[in-house]
NUKOL-97090 format. One record per residue (C-alpha): residue number from 0; residue in three letters; chain; x, y, z. Coordinates in pm, whole numbers, plus 50000, padded with zeros to 5 digits. Each point is the difference from the previous one (the first is absolute). Layout:
<sites>
 drendren selo torpa    px    py    pz
      NUM  Ala     A     X     Y     Z
...
</sites>
This chain:
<sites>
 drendren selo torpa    px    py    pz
        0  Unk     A 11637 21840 23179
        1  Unk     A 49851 49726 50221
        2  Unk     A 49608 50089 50014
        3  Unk     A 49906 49857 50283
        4  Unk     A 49601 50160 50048
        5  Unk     A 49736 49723 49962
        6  Unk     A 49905 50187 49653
        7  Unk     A 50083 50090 49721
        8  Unk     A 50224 49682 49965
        9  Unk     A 50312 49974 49825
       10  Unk     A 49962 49784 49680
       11  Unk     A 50206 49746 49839
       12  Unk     A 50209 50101 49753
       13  Unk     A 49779 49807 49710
       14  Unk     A 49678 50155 50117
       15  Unk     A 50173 50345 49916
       16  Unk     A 50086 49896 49656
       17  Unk     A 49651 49871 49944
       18  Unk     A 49874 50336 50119
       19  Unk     A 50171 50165 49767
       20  Unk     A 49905 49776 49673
       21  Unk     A 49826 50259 49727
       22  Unk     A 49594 50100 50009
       23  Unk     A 49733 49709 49841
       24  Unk     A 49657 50071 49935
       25  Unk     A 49777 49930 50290
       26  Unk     A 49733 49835 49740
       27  Unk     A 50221 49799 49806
       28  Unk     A 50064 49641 50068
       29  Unk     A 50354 50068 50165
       30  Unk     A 49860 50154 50256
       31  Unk     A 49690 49805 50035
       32  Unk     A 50273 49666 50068
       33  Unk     A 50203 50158 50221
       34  Unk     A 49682 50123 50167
       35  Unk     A 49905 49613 50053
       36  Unk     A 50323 49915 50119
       37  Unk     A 50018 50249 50252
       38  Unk     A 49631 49908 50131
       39  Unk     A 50083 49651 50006
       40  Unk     A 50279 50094 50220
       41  Unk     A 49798 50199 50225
       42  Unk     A 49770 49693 50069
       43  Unk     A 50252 49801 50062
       44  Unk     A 50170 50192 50269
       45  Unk     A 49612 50139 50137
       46  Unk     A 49897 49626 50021
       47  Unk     A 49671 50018 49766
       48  Unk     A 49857 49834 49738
       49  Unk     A 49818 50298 49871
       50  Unk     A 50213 50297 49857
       51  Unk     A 50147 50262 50219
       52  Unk     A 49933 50346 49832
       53  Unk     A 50328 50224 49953
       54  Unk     A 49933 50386 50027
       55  Unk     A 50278 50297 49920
       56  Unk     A 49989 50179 50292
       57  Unk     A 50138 49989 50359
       58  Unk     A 49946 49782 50271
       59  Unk     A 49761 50258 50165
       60  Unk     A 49814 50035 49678
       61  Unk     A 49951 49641 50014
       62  Unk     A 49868 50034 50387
       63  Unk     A 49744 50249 49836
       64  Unk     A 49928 49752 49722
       65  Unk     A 49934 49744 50255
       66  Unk     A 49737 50209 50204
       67  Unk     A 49819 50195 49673
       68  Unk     A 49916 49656 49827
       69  Unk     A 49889 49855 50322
       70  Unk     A 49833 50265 50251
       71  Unk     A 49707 50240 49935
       72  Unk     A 49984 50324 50216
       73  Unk     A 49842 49935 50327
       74  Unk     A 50131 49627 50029
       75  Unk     A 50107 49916 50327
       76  Unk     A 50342 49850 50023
       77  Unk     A 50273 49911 50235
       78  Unk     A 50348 50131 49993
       79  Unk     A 50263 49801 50144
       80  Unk     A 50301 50210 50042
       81  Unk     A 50333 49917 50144
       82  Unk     A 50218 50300 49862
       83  Unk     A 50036 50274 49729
       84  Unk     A 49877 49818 49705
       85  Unk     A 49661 49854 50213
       86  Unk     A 49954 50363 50056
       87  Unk     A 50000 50056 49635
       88  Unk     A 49811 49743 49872
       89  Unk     A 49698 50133 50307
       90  Unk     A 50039 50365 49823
       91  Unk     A 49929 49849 49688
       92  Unk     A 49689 49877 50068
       93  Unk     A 49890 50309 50190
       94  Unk     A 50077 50192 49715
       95  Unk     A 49769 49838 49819
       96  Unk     A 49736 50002 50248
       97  Unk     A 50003 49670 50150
       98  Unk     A 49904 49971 50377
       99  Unk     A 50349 49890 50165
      100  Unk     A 49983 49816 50316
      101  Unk     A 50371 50020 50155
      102  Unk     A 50175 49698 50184
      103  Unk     A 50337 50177 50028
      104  Unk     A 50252 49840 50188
      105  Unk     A 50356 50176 50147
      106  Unk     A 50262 50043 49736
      107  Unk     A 50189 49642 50026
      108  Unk     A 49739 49805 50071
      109  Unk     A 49834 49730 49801
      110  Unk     A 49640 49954 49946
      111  Unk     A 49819 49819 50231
      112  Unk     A 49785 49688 49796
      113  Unk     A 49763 49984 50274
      114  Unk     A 49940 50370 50013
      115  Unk     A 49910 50018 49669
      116  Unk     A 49756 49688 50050
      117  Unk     A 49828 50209 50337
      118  Unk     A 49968 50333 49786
      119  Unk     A 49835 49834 49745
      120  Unk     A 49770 49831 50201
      121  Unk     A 49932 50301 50180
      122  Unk     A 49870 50172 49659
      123  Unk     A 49814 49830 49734
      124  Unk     A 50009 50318 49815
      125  Unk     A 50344 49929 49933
      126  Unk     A 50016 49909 49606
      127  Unk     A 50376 49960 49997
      128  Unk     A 50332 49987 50184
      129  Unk     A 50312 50235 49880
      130  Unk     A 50342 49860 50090
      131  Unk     A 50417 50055 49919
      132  Unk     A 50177 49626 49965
      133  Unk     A 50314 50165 50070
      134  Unk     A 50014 50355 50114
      135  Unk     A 50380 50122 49919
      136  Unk     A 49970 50338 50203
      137  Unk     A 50001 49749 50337
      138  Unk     A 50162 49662 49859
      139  Unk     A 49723 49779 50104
      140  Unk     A 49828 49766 49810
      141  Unk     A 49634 49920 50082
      142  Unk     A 49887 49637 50046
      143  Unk     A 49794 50033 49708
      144  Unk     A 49870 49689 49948
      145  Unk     A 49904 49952 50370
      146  Unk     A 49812 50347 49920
      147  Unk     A 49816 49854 49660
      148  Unk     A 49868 49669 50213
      149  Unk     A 49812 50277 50200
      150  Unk     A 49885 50209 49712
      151  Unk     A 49860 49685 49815
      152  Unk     A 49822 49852 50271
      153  Unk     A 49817 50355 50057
      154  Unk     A 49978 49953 49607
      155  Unk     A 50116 50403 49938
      156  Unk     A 50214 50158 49755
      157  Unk     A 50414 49975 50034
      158  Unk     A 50173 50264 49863
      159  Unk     A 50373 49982 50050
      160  Unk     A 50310 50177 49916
      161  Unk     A 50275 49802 49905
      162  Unk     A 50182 50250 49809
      163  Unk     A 50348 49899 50197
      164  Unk     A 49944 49633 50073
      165  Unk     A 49829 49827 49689
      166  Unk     A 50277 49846 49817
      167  Unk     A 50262 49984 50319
      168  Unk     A 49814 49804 50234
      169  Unk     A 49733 49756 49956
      170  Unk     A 49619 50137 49953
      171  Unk     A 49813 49778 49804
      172  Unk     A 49672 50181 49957
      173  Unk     A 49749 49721 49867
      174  Unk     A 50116 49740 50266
      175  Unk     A 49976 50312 50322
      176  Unk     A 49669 50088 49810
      177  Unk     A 50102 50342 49977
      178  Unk     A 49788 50200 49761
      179  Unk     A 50205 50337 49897
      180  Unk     A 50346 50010 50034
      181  Unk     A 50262 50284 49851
      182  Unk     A 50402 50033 49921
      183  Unk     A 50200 50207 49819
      184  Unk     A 50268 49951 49736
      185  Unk     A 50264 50213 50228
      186  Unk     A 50013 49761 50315
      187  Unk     A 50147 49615 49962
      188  Unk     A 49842 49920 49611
      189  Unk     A 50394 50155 49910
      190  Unk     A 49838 50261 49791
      191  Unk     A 49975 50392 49948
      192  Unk     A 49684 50177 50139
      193  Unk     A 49669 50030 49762
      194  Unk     A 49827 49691 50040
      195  Unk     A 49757 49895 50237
      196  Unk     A 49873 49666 50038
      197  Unk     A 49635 49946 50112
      198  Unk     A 49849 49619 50090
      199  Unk     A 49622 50017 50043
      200  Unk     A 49779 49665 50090
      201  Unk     A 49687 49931 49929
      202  Unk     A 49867 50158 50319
      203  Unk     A 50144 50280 49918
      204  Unk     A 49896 50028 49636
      205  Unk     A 49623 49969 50142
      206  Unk     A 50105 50298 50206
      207  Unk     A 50067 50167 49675
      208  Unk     A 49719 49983 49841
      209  Unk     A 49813 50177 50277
      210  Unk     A 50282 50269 50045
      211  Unk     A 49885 50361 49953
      212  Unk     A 50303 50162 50078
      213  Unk     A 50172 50226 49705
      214  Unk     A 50284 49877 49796
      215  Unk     A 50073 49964 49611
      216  Unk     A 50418 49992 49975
      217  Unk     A 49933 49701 50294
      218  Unk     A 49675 49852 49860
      219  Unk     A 50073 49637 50049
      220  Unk     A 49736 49869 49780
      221  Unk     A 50175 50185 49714
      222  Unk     A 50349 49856 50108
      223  Unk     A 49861 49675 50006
      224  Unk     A 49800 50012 49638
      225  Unk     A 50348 50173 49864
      226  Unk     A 50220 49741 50147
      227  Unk     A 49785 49719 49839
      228  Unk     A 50101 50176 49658
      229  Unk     A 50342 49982 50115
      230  Unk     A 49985 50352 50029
      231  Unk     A 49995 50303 50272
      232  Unk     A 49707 50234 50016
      233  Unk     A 50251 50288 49987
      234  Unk     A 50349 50063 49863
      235  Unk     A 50213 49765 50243
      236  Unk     A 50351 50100 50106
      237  Unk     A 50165 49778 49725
      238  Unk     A 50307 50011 50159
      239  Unk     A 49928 49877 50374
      240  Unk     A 49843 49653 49771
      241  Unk     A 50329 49919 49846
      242  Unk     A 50194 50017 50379
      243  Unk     A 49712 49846 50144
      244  Unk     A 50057 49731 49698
      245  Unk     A 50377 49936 50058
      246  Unk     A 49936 50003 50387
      247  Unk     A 49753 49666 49937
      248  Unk     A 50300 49865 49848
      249  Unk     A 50215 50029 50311
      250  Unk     A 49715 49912 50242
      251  Unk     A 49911 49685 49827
      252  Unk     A 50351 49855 49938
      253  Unk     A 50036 50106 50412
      254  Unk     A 49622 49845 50100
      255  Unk     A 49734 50148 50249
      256  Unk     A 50153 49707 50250
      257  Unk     A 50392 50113 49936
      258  Unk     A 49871 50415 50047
      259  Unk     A 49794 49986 50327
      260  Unk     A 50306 49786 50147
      261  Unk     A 50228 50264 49825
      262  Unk     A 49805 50327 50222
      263  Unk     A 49941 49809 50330
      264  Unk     A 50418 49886 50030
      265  Unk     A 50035 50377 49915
      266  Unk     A 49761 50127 50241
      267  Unk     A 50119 49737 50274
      268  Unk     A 50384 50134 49949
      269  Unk     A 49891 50369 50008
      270  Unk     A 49809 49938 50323
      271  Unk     A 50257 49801 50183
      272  Unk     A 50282 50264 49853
      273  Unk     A 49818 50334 50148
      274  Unk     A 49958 49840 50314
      275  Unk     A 50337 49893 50038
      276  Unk     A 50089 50379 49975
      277  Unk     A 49783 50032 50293
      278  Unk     A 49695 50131 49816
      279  Unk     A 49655 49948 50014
      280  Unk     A 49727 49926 49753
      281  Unk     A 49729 50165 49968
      282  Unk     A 49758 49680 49951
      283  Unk     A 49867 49982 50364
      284  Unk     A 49989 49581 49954
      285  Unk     A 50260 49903 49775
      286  Unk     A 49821 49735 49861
      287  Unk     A 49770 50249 49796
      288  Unk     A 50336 50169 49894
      289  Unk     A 49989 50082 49617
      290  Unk     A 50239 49747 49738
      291  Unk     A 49999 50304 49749
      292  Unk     A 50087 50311 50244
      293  Unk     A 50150 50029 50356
      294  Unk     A 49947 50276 50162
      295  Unk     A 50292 50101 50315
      296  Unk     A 49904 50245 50275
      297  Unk     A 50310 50223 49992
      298  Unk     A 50170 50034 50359
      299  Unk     A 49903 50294 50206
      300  Unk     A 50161 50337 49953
      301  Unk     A 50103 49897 49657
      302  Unk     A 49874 50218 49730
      303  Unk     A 49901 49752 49742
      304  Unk     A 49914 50257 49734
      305  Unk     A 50408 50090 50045
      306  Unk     A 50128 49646 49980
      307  Unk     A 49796 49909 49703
      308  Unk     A 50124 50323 49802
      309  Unk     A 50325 49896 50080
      310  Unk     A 49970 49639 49915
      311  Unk     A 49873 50148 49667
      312  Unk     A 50256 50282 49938
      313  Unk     A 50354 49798 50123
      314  Unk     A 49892 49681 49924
      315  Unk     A 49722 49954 49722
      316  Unk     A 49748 49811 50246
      317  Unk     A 49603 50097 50010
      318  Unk     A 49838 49889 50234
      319  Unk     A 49654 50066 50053
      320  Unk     A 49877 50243 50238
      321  Unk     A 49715 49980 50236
      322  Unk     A 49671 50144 49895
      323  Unk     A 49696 50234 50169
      324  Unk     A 50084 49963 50411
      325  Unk     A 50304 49761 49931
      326  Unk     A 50180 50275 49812
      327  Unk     A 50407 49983 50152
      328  Unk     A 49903 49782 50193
      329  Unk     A 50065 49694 49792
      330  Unk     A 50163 49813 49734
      331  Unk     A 49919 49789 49742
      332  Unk     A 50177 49750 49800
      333  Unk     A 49812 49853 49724
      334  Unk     A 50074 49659 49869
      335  Unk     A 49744 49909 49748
      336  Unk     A 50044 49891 49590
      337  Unk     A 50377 50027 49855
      338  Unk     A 50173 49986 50358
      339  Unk     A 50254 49777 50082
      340  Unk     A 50200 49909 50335
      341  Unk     A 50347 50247 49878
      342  Unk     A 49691 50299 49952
      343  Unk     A 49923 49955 50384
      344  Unk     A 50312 49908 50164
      345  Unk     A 50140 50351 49838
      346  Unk     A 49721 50230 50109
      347  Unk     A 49998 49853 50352
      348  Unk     A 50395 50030 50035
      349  Unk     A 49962 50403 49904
      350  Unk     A 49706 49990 50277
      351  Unk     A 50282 49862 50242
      352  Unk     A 50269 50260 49883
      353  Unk     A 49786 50293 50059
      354  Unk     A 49862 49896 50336
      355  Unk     A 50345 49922 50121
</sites>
């Protein structure tokens, strides 16, 4: 099966053995190393001196994590959404009570830096901005650290989800000055799902301490305290530590340099490839066109829901499908964390079969 959706990612082969290595205790000092080993990973990927905090839970329960340990009910904030997932992350924060200003732009579009700048201006109430690095329903990738420069001049909040881009193309989050930033085990970390991964500054730990909104699985301040034991507040998944362990392995012996080269000659192939079948991307500018995911309008009069069962059912391709108003509509062909060139080049050559 070539699984081609921009997550769950397939896994090297040693990450699978390592998930399957027998139970430790969670208190005991095996864990408590491996624990340290896996943070100090984490930092070095997130770009931070201070320790990134690892959660078991989804992406999206990292998204909540974010806005519970930094938002009380009431707090104004501005949601920057460019696709499904921006849409998400805003209905997070509503749910929760916060006050959601919208700057929602046409599904494969990039934010506008500026924009964001204006709004802000236009509201002081504003306490903080909401935004998807790379939103994998559309394929684009937001300039992100054109948006930060106009966050931290306004001196708000930055809340970001990076749960698809954050260890396969750059986003160092001390040197943006980013101040809460999210990924997920499942996307290009080479790992099952379960873990989260949560980077909070020192802005944002201020923010913290004057949160009011509920939480106790996602208290941060018990994360933190736990992880300074070398421990986890709760019972972690045990399992999701030892991939993410072995996966460190790989990335290191690869480097962060070697990786984001890795995704963008991917990305650049894929782009040039679909086009050259006479398709078009859904990125309106190509230059804010995703390295992890590329999402294909499928021609007119095509059923893409059809052609993507078959590609699944005659030859063992899955592609991703479009989501919300892009449903058959679209394609997607993710290229993030243990992808190579011969993973592409196969799934695109099925994509030229059935079209022909």
């Amino acid at each position: 099966m070539n699984l081609r959706i921009p997550g769950p990612t397939p896994c090297p082969e040693e990450v699978l053995q390592a998930t399957g290595q027998q139970m430790i205790n969670h208190r005991g000092p095996e864990f408590a190393q491996m624990l340290r080993r896996v943070t100090d990973g984490l930092n070095w990927v997130f770009g931070t001196s201070s320790d990134v905090l690892s959660v078991t839970t989804s992406g999206t329960g990292g998204l909540e994590f974010a806005v519970v340990n930094t938002l009380s009910p009431g707090d104004k904030v501005l949601s920057v959404s460019i696709g499904s997932f921006g849409d998400r992350l805003k209905s997070i924060a509503k749910a929760y009570g916060a006050e959601v200003v919208s700057y929602a732009l046409e599904w494969g579009e990039a934010a506008d830096p500026a924009e964001v700048g204006r709004l802000l201006d236009a509201d002081a109430e504003i306490k903080a901005v909401m935004v998807t690095h790379n939103e994998t329903s559309t394929g684009v990738t937001n300039p992100l650290e054109l948006i930060a420069a106009e966050v931290r001049k306004r001196d708000r909040l930055l809340i970001v989800d990076a749960v698809s881009s954050l260890s396969s193309v750059p986003c160092p989050v001390e040197r943006w000055g980013l101040d809460v930033v999210v990924s997920g085990s499942q996307k290009g970390w080479m790992a099952p799902p379960g873990l989260a991964f949560v980077y909070m500054s020192e802005r944002a730990w201020a923010a913290n301490a004057d949160s009011k909104m509920p939480k106790y699985y996602f208290d941060a301040v018990k994360t933190r305290d736990s992880l300074a034991k070398l421990q986890t507040p709760w019972t972690p998944a045990v399992s999701i530590y030892y991939s993410m362990d072995k996966a460190f392995e790989l990335m290191r012996a690869e480097g962060l340099e070697g990786i984001f080269t890795r995704h963008e000659d991917l990305a650049s192939y894929t782009r040039q490839r679909v086009k050259s079948l006479g398709l078009k991307l859904v990125p309106v500018d190509e230059k804010f066109a995703s390295n992890t995911v590329t999402a294909v309008w499928w021609p007119d009069g095509i059923d893409g829901k059809a052609l993507s069962k078959r590609a699944r059912e005659e030859f063992g391709l899955v592609l991703g499908g479009g989501q919300g108003k892009l449903e058959g509509k679209i394609f997607r062909v993710g290229h993030l964390g243990y992808v190579y060139k011969d993973d592409v080049v196969s799934a695109l050559d099925v994509v030229e079969e059935l079209l022909a």
